[in-house]
ChimeraX commands (.cxc) that place a marker at each C-alpha (Angstrom):
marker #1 position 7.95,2.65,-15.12 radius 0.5
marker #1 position 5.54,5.07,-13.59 radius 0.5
marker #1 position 2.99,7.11,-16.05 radius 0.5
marker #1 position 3.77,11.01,-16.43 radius 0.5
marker #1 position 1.09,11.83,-14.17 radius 0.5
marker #1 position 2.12,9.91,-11.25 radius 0.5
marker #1 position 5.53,11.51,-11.82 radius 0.5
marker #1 position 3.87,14.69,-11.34 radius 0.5
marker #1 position 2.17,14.15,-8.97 radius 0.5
marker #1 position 5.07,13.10,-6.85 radius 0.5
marker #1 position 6.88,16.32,-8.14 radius 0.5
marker #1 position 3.84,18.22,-7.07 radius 0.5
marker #1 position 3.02,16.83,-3.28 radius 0.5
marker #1 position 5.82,14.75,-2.31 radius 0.5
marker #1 position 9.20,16.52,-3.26 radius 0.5
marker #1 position 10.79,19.90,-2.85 radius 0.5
marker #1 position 13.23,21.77,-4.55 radius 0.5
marker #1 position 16.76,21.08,-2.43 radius 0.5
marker #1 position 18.75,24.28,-2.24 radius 0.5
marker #1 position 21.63,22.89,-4.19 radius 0.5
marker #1 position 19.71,21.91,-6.91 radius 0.5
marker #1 position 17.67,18.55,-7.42 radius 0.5
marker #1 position 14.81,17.43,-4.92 radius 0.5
marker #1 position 14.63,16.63,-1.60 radius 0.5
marker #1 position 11.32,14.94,0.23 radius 0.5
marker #1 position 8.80,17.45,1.46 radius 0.5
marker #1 position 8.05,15.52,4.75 radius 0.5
marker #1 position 9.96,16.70,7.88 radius 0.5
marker #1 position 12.76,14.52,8.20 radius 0.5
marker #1 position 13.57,13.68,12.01 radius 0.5
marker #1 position 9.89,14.04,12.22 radius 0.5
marker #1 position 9.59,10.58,9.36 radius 0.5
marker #1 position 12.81,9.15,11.32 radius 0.5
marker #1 position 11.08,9.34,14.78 radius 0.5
marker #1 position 8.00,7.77,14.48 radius 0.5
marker #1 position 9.42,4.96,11.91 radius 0.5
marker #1 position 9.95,2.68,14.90 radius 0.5
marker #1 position 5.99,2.95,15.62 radius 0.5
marker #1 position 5.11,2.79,12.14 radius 0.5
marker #1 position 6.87,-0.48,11.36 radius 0.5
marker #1 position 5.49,-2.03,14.75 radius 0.5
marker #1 position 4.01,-5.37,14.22 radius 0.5
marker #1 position 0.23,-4.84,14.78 radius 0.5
marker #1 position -0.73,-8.50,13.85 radius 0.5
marker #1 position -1.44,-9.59,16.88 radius 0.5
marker #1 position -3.69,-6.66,17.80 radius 0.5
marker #1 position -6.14,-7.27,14.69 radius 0.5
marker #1 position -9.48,-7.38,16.29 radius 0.5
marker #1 position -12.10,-6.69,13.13 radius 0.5
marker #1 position -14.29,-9.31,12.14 radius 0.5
marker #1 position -16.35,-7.69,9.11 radius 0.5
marker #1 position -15.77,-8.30,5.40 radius 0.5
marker #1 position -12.13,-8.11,4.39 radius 0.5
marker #1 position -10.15,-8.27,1.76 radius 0.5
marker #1 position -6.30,-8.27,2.27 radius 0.5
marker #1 position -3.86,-7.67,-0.69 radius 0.5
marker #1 position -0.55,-5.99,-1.70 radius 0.5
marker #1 position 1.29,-5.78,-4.96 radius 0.5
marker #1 position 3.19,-8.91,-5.52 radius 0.5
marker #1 position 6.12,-7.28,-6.18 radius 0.5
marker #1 position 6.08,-4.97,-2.20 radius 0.5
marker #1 position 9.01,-4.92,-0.27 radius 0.5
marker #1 position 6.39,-2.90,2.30 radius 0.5
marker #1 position 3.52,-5.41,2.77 radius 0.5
marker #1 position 5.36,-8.71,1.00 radius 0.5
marker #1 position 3.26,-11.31,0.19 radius 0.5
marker #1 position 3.63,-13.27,3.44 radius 0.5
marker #1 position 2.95,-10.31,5.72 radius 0.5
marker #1 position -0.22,-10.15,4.36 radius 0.5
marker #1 position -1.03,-13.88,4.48 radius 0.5
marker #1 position -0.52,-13.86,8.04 radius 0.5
marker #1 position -2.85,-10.77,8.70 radius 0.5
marker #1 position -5.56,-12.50,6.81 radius 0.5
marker #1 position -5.18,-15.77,8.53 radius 0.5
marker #1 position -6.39,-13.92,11.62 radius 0.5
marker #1 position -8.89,-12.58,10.17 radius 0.5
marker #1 position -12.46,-14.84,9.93 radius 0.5
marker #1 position -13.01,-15.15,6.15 radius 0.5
marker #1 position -11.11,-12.76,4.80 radius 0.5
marker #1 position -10.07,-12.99,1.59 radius 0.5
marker #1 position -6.23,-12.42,0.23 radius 0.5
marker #1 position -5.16,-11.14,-2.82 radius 0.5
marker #1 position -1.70,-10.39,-4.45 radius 0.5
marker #1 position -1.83,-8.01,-7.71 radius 0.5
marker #1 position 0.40,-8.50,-10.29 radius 0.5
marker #1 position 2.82,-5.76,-11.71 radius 0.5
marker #1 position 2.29,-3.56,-8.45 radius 0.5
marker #1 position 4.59,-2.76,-5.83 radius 0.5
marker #1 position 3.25,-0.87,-3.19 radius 0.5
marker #1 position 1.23,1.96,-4.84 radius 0.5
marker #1 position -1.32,-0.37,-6.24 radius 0.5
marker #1 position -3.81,2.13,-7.46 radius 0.5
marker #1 position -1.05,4.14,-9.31 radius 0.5
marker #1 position 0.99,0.73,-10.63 radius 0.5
marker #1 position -1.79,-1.42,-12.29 radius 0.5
marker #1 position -5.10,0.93,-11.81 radius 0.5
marker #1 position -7.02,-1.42,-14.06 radius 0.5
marker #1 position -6.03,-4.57,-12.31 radius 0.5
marker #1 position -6.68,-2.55,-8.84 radius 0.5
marker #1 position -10.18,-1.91,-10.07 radius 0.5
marker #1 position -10.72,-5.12,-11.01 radius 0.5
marker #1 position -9.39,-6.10,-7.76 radius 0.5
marker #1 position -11.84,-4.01,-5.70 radius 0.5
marker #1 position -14.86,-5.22,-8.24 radius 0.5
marker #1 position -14.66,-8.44,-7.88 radius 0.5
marker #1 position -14.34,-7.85,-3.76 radius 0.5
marker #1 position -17.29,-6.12,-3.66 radius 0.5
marker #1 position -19.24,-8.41,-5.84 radius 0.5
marker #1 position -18.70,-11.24,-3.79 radius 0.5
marker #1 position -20.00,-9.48,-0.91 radius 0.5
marker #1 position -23.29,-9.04,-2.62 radius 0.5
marker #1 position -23.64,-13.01,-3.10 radius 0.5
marker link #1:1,2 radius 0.2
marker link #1:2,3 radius 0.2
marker link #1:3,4 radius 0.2
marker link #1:4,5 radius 0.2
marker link #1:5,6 radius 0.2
marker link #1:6,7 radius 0.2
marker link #1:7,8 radius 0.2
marker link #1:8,9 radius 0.2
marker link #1:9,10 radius 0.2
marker link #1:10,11 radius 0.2
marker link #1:11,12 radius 0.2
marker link #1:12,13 radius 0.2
marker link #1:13,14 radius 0.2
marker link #1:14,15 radius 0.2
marker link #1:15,16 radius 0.2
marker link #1:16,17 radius 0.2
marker link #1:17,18 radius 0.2
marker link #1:18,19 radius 0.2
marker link #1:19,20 radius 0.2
marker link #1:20,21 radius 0.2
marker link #1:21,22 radius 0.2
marker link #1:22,23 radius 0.2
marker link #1:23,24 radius 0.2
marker link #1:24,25 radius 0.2
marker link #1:25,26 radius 0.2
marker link #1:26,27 radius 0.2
marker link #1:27,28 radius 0.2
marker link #1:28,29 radius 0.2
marker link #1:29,30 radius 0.2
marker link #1:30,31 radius 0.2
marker link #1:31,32 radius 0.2
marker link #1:32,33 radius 0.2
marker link #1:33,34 radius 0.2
marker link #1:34,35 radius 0.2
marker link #1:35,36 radius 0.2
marker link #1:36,37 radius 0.2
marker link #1:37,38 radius 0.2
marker link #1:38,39 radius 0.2
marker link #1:39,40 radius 0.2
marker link #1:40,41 radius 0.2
marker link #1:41,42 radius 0.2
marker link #1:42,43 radius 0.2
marker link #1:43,44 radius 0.2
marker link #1:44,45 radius 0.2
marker link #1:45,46 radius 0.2
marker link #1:46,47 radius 0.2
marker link #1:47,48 radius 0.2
marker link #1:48,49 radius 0.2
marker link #1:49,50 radius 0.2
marker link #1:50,51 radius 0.2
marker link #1:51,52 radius 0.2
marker link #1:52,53 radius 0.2
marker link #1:53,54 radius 0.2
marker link #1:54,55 radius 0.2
marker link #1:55,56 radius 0.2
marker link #1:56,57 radius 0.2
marker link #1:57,58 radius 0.2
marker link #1:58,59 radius 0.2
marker link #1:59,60 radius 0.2
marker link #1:60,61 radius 0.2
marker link #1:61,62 radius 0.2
marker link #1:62,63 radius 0.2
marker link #1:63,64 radius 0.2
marker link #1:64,65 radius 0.2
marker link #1:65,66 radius 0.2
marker link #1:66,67 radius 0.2
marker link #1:67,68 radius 0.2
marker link #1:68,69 radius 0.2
marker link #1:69,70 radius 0.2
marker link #1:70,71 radius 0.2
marker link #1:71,72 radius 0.2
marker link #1:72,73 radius 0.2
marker link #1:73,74 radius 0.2
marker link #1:74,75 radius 0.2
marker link #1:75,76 radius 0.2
marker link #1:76,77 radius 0.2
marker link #1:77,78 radius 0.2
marker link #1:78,79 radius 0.2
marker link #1:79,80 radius 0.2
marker link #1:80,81 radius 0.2
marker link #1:81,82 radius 0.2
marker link #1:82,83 radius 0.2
marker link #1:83,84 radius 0.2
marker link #1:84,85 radius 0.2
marker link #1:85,86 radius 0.2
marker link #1:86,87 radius 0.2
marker link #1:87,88 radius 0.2
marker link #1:88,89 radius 0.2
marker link #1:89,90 radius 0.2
marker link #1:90,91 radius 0.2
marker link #1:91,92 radius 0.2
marker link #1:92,93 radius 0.2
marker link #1:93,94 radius 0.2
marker link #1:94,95 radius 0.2
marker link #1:95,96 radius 0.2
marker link #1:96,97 radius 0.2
marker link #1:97,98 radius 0.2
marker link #1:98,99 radius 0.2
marker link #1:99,100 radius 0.2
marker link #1:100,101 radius 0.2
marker link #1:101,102 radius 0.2
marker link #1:102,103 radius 0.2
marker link #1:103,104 radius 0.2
marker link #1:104,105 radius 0.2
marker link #1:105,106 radius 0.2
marker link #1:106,107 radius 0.2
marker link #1:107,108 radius 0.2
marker link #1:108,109 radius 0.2
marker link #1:109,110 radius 0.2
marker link #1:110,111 radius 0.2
marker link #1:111,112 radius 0.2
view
């Protein structure tokens, strides 16, 4: 269940009032539609960055699953790959503390 101020936040940014009542999303519609294809293009095999990486989803995303993002990590050198508990896809906004901790212990291990 998502906290009251990612709800209205959502109401705020993301939706719009429909003109027979309810919401409708904000975004351009045919506009989303066309450039889906591109946006769901596999782009594995064009990874090229070799720097400090951490890849991760939440474990329950049906937008980066769990074995999407093992295979973009596997072609990265060293990076790391993390799945977060009781997160879909909006990490930061499902489990914020576990995101954090996430990030922390990331970032710490690049100071070793």
């Amino acid at each position: 269940r998502w906290r009251p101020e990612v709800v209205a936040h959502t109401l705020d940014h993301m939706l719009a009032p429909h003109p027979t009542g309810g919401f409708t999303w904000r975004y351009y519609g045919p506009g989303v539609c066309d450039t889906e294809a591109e946006l769901m293009r596999d782009l594995t095999n064009d990874i090229t960055w070799c720097g400090p990486t951490l890849v991760f989803g939440g474990a329950a995303s049906t937008v980066l699953p769990v074995e999407m993002a093992a295979r973009v990590a596997a072609r990265l050198p060293g990076a790391q790959l993390a799945s977060l508990a009781a997160a879909n896809h909006r990490l930061s906004q499902d489990n914020p503390e576990g995101f954090a901790a996430l990030l922390d212990g990331f970032v710490e291990s690049l100071d070793r």
